[in-house]
C-alpha positions as CSV (number, residue, x, y, z in Angstrom):
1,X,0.0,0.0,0.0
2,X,1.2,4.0,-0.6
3,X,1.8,5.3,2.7
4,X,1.1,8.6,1.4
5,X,-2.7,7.2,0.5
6,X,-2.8,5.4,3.3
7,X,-2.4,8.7,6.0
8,X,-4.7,11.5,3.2
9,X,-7.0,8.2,3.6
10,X,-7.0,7.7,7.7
11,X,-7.0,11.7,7.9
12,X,-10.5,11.8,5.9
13,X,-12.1,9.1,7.8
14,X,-11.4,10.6,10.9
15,X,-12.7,14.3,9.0
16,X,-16.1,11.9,8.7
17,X,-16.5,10.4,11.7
18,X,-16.3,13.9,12.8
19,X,-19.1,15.4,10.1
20,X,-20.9,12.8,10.7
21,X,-20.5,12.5,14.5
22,X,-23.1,13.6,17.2
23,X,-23.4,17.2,16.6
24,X,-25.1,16.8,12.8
25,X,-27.0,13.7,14.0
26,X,-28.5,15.9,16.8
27,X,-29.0,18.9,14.5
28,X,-31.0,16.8,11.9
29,X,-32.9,14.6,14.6
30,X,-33.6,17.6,16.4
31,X,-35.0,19.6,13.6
32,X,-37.0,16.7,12.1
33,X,-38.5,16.4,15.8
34,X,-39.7,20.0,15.9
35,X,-40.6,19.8,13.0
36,X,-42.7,16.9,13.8
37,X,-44.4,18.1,17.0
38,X,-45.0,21.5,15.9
39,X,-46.5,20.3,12.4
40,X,-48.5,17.9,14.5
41,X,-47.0,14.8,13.6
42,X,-48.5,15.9,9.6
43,X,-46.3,12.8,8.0
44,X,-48.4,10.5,10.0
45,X,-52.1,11.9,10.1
46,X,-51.8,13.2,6.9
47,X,-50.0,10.4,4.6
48,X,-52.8,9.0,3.1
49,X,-53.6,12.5,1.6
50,X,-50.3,12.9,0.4
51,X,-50.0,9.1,-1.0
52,X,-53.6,10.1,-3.0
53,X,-51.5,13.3,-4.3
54,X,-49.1,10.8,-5.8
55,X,-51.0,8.2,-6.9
56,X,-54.7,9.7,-7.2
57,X,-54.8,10.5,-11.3
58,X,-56.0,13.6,-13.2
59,X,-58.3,14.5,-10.1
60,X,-55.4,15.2,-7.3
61,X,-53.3,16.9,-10.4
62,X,-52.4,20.3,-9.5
63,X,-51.3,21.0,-12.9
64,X,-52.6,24.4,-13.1
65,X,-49.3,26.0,-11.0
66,X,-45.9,27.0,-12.6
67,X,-43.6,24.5,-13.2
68,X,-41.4,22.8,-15.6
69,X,-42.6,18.7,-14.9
70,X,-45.6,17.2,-13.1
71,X,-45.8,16.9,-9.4
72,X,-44.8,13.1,-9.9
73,X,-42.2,13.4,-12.3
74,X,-40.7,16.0,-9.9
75,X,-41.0,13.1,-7.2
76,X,-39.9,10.1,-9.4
77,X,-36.5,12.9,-10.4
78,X,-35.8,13.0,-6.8
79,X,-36.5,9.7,-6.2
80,X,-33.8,8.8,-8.5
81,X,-31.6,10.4,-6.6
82,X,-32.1,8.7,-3.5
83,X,-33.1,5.5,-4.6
84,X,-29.5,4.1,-4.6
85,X,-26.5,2.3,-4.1
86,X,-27.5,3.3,-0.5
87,X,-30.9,1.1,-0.4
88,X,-28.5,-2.4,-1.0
89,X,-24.9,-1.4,0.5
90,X,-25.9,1.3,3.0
91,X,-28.4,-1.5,4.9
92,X,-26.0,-4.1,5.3
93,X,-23.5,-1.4,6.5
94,X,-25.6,-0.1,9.3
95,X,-26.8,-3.5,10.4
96,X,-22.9,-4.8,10.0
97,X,-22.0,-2.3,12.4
98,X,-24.9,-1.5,14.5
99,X,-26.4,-5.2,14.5
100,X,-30.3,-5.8,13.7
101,X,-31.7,-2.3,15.9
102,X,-29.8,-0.3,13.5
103,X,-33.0,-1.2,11.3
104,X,-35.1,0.2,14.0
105,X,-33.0,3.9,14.2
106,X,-33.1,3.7,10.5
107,X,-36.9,3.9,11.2
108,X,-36.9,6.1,13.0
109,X,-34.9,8.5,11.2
110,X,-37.1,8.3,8.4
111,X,-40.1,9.0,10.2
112,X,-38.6,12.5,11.2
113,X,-36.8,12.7,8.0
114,X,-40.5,12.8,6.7
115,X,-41.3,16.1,8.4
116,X,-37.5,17.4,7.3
117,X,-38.2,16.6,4.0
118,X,-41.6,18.0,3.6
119,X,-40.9,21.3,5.2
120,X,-37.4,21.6,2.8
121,X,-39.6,21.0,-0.1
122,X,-42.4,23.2,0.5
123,X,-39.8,25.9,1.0
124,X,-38.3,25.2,-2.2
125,X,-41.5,25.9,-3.9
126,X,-41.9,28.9,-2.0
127,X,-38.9,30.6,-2.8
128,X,-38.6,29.3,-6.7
129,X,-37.2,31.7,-9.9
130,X,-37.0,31.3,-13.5
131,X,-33.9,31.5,-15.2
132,X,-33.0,33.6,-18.1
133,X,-33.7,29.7,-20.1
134,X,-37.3,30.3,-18.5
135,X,-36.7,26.8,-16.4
136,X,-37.8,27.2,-13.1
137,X,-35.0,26.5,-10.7
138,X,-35.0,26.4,-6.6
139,X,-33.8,24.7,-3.9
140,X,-32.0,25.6,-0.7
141,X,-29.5,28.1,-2.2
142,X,-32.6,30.0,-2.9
143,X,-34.4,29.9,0.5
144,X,-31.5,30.6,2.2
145,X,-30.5,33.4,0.4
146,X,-34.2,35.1,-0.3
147,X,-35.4,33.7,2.8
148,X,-32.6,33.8,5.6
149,X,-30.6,36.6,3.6
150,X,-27.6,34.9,3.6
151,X,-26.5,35.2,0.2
152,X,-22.7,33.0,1.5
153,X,-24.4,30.2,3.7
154,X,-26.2,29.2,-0.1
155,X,-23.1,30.0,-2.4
156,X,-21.5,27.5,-0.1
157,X,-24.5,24.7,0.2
158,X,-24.2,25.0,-3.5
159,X,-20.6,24.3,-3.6
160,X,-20.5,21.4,-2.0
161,X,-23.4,20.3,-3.9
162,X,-21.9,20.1,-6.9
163,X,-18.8,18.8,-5.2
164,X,-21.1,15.7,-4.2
165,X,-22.5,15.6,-7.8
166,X,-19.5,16.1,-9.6
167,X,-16.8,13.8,-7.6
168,X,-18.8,12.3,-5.0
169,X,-21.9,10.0,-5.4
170,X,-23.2,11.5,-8.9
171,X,-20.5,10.0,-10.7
172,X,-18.0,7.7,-9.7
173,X,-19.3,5.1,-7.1
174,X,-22.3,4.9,-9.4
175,X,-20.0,4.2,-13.0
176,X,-18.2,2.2,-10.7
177,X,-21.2,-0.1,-9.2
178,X,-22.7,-0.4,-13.3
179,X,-19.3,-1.3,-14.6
180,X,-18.6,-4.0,-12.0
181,X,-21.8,-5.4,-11.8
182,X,-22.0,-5.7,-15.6
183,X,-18.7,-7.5,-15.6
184,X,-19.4,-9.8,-12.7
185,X,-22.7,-10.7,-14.0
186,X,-22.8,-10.8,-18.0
187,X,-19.0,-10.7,-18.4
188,X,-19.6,-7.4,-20.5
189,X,-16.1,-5.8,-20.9
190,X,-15.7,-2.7,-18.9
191,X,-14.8,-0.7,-21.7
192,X,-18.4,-2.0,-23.5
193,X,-19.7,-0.8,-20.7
194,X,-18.2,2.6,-19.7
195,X,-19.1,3.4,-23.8
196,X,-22.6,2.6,-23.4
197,X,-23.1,4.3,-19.8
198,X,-21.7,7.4,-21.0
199,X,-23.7,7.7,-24.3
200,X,-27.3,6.5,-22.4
201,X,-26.1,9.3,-19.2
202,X,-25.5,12.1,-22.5
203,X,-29.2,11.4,-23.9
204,X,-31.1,11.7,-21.1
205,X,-29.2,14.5,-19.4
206,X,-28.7,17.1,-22.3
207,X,-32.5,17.1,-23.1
208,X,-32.5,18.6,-19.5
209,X,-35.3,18.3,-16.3
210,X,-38.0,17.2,-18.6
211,X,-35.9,14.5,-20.4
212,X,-34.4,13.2,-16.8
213,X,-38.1,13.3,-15.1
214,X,-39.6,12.0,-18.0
215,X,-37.0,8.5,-17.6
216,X,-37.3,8.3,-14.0
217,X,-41.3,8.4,-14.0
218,X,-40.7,5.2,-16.0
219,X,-37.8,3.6,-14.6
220,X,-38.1,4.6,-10.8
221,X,-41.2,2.8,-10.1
222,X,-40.1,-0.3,-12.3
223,X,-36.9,-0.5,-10.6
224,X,-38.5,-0.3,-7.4
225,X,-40.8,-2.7,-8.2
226,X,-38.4,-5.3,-9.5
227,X,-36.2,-5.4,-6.0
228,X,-39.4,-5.4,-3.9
229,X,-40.5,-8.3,-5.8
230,X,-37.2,-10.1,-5.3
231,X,-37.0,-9.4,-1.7
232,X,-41.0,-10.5,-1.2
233,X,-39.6,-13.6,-2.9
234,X,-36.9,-14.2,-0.3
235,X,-39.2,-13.1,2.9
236,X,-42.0,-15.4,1.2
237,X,-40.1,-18.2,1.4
238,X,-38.7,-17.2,4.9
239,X,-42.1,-16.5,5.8
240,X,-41.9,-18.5,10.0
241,X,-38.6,-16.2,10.8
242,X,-40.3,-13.0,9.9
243,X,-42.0,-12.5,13.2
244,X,-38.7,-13.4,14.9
245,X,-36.6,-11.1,13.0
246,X,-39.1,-7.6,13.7
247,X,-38.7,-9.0,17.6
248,X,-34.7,-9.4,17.1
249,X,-34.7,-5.4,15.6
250,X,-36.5,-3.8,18.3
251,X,-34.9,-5.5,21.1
252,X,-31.4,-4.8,19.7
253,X,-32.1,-1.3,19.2
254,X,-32.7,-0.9,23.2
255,X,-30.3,-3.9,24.2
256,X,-27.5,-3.9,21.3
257,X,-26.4,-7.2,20.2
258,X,-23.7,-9.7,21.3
259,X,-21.1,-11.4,18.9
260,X,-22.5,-14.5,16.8
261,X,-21.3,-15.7,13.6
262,X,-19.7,-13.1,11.8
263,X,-20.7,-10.1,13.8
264,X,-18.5,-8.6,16.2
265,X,-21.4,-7.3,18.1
266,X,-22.4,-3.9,19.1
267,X,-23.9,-1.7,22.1
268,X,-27.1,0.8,22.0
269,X,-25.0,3.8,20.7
270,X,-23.6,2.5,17.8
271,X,-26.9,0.5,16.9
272,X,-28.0,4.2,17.3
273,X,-25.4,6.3,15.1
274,X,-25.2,3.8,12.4
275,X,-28.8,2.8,11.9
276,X,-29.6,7.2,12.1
277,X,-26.6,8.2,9.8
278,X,-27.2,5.2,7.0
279,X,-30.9,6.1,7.4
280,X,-30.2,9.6,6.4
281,X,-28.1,8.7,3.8
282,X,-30.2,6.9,2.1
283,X,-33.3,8.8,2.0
284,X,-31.5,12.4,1.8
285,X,-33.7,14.4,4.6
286,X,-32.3,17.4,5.4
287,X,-29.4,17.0,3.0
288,X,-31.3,19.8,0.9
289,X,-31.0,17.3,-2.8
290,X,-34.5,16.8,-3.2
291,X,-35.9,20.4,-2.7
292,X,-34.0,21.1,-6.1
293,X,-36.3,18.5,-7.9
294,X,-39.1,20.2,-5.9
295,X,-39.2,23.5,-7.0
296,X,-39.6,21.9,-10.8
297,X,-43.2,20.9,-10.1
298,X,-45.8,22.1,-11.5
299,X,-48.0,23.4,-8.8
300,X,-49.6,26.4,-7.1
301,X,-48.8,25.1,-3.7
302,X,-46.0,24.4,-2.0
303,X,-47.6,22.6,0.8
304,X,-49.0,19.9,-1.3
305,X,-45.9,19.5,-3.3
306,X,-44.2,19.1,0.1
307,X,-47.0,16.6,1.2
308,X,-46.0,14.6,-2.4
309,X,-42.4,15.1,-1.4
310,X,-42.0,13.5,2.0
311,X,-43.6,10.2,0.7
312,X,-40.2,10.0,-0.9
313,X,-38.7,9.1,2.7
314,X,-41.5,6.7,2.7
315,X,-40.9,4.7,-0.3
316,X,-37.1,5.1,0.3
317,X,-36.6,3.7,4.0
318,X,-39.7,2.6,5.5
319,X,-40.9,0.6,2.3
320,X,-37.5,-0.8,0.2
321,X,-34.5,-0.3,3.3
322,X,-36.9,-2.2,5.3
323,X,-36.9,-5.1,2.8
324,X,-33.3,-5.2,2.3
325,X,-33.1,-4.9,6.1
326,X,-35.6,-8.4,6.7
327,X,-34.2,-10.1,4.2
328,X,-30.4,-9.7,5.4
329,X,-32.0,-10.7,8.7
330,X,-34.3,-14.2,8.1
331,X,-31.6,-15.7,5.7
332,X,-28.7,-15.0,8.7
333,X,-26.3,-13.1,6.3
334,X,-26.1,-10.2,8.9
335,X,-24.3,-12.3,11.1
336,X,-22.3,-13.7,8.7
337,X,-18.9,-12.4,7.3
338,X,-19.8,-10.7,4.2
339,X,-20.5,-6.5,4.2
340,X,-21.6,-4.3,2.1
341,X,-23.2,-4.9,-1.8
342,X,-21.7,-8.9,-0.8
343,X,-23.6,-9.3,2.4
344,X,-26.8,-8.3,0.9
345,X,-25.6,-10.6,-3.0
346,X,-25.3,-13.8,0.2
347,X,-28.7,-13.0,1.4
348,X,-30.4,-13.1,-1.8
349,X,-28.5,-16.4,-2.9
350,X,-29.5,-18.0,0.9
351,X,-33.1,-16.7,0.3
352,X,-33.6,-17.8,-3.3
353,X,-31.4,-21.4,-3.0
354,X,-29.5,-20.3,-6.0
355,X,-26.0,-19.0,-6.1
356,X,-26.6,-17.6,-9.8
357,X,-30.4,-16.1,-9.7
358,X,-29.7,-14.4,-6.3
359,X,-26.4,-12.4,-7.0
360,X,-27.8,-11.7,-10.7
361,X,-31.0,-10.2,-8.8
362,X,-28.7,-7.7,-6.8
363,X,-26.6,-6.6,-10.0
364,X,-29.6,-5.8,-12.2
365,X,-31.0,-3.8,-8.8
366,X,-27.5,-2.2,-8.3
367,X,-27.1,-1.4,-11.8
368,X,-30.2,0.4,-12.5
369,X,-30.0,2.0,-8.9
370,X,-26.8,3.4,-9.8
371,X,-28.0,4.9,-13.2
372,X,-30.8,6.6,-11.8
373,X,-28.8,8.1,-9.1
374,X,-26.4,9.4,-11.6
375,X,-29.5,10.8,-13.4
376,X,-30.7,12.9,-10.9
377,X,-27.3,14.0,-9.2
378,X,-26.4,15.3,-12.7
379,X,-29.6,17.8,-12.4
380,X,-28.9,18.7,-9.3
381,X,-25.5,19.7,-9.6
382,X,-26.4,21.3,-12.7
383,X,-29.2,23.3,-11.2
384,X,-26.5,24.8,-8.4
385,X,-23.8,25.4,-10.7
386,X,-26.3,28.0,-12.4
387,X,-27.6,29.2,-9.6
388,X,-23.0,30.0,-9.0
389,X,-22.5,30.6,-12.5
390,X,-25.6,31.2,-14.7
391,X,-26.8,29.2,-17.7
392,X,-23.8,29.7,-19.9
393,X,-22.0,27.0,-17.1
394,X,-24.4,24.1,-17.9
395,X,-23.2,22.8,-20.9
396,X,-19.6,23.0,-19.6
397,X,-20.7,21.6,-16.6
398,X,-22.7,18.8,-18.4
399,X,-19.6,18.0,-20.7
400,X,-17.5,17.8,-17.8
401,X,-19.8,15.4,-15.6
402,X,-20.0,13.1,-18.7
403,X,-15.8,13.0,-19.0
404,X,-16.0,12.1,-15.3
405,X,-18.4,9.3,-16.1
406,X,-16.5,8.0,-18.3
407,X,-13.2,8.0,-16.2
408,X,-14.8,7.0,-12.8
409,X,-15.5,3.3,-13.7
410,X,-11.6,2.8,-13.1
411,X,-11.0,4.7,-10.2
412,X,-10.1,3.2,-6.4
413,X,-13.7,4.3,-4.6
414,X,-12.1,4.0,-1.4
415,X,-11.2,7.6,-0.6
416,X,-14.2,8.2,-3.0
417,X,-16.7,7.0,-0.6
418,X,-15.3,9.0,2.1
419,X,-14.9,12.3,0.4
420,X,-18.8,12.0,-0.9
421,X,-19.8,11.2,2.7
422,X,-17.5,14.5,3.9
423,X,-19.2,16.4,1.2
424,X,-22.9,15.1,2.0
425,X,-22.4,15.9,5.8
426,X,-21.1,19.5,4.9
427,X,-24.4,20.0,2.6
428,X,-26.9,19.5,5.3
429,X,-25.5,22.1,7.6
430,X,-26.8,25.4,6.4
431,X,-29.4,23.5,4.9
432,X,-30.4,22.6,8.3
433,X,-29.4,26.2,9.0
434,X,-32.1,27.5,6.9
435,X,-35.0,25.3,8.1
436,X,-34.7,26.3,11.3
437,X,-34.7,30.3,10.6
438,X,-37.5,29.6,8.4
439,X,-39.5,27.4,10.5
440,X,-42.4,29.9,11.2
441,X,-42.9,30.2,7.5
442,X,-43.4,26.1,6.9
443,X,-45.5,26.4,10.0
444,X,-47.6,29.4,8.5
445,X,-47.9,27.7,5.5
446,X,-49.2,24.8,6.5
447,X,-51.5,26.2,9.2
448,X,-53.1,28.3,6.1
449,X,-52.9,25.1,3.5
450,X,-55.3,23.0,6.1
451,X,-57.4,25.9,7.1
452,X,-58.4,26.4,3.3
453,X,-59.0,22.6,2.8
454,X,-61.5,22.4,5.7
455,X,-62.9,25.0,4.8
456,X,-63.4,24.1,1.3
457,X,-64.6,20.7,2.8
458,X,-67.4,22.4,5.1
459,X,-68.6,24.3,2.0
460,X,-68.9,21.2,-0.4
461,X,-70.6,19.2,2.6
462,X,-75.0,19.9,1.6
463,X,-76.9,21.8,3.4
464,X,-79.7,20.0,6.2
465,X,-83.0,20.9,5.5
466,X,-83.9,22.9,8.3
């Protein structure tokens, strides 16, 4: 090994563990619990509403608003985002290092991340511009500066935005994954493969939002589909260990786990910061990434596009995390001595009784995971390195995320991994930062959003003959 990698590599996961450590998870589980409480608990009481947004037809459309895609391609763009690498690696590493209760933190960080997610989003929509290429663009950098005043605090959640597009989870972990999995799986040569990545990534992203939404609205909800299938499969037929393996993730998260098998066991607090910080990871809440979809959507409110927003968190953690998570726990891989993508590969071929149709099932998921993740971190970087720059910087900016594509399938993704998680860390912070200055105004929002449809309720609702 280069001793010179080997101490930049040590110095940046100590850097992580310290972004990452228990100042940011407090700050994100803090807000997503005011946010709760004060919102009164709105991702629970009013989830149905927002699931009907999503899936209701032409009668919930709110088409009528500005916007550049619908209200589900906007969802299905940020979904493609977050759908990820994250939903097959990020599982097995939390329950790895936490043990089974990590499952139960992950949980729970979604059900907060819920409440982060829809107050980001309906700020996002709030605070929205056109460009001079009369897209409309928003996110964050735009709350925070219109809305905070802090014109610095967004340059920089910008910056590292497009760091974490550009060099972090956009691009190479993603080329890397497709590559790899390809070559493993179909023995496609990597060079086939890089060729064809690249030219499918340059179709779909030069034709801009409406050419990126209008893939994801197709291939989000068939990927999706496809690896909840395969994991029913597996928990189908470990149907009897089921009820044992929800008890085993709820006692672990308030008992930690001893050693067995493969795992090294682990104690409340790390069941705790892995489960919380993987849980974030995956779905994105209060990382600020899926506001910038957001703000595309056609609508006239921004609390129902933040109500069609947070079920993103939903779908994300409590629905496909929660299947990787049972299905490394009935077959026993989490205790076994495989991590990562191969813990979850050994689950599937355990599950299924095949070696081949279980590992292929997990490289078709991880390959169209990762291609929809470079999808829609290619519009979000683009989207912040106009609001830096200005329009004239997108086609540069798309040219040069295509180059890195095209490289990043041969890079080592070790100190890759850790600069993207450096880089994620450091986005959510004046996110965070701007959610909590402008909590009154999600509040007010809301408040006024609920009034209005109660009141339009009462008025629908036939008079009694007196």
């Amino acid at each position: 090994m280069n001793p010179l990698h080997d101490t930049i590599f040590n110095f940046l996961k100590a850097f992580d563990s310290l972004v990452w450590g228990p100042p940011l998870l407090i700050l994100l589980v803090g807000t997503g619990l005011y946010l709760t409480v004060r919102l009164g608990f709105i991702q629970i009481r009013y989830l149905p509403l927002a699931l009907r947004y999503v899936f209701g037809g032409k009668k919930d459309a709110d088409s009528n608003g500005n916007g550049d895609v619908s209200s589900f391609a906007a969802l299905c763009t940020a979904l493609s985002a977050t759908i990820g690498t994250g939903n097959i690696v990020g599982v097995a590493t939390a329950i790895k290092l936490g043990g089974p209760g990590a499952l139960f933190w992950m949980w729970l960080a979604a059900l907060l991340g819920m409440a982060t997610k829809y107050a980001e989003c309906l700020l996002a929509v709030k605070y929205r511009e056109t460009d001079s290429n009369g897209q409309i663009i928003g996110g964050p950098m735009y709350y925070i500066e219109k809305g905070v005043g802090s014109k610095w605090l967004a340059k920089l959640f910008a910056l590292f935005a497009v760091g974490v597009a550009c060099f972090g989870i956009g691009t190479f972990p993603q080329a890397n994954a497709i590559v790899d999995a390809a070559h493993l799986s179909f023995n496609v040569p990597k060079e086939i493969t890089v060729v064809i990545l690249t030219v499918l990534v340059a179709t779909v992203t030069l034709g801009g939002i409406k050419s990126i939404s209008s893939v994801a609205s197709t291939v989000v909800p068939l990927m999706a589909g496809f690896y909840i299938i395969a994991c029913v499969s597996v928990l189908a037929s470990n149907y009897d260990a089921i009820p044992q393996a929800v008890n085993l993730v709820i006692e672990s998260a308030f008992t930690g786990h001893a050693a067995t098998g493969g795992f090294v066991g682990a104690g409340i607090m790390l069941a705790i910061q892995s489960g919380i910080a993987r849980g974030v990871f995956s779905n994105e809440s209060g990382l600020g990434s899926a506001p910038i979809a957001a703000a595309a959507a056609q609508t006239d409110s921004c609390v129902r596009q933040g109500l069609i927003s947070m079920t993103g968190t939903f779908f994300d953690t409590v629905i496909i995390c929660t299947m990787t998570g049972l299905t490394l726990i009935v077959t026993g891989a989490w205790s076994s001595d495989f991590a990562g993508a191969a813990m979850t590969t050994h689950a599937f071929a355990e599950g299924l009784d095949s070696s081949y149709y279980g590992p292929l099932m997990v490289s078709i998921g991880l390959m169209f995971f990762a291609f929809t993740t470079i999808l829609g971190w290619n519009y979000y970087g683009e989207r912040c390195i106009t609001y830096l720059f200005g329009v004239k910087a997108i086609l540069p900016y798309k040219i040069f995320f295509l180059v890195l594509i095209a490289g990043g399938a041969f890079m080592q993704l070790d100190m890759i991994w850790v600069i993207a998680d450096i880089v994620n860390g450091l986005m959510a912070i004046p996110n965070l930062i701007g959610l909590v200055v402008l909590r009154h105004v999600v509040i007010a929002e809301t408040q006024a959003f609920f009034s209005q449809l109660k009141q339009e309720k009462e008025n629908s609702q036939p008079v009694s003959a007196l």
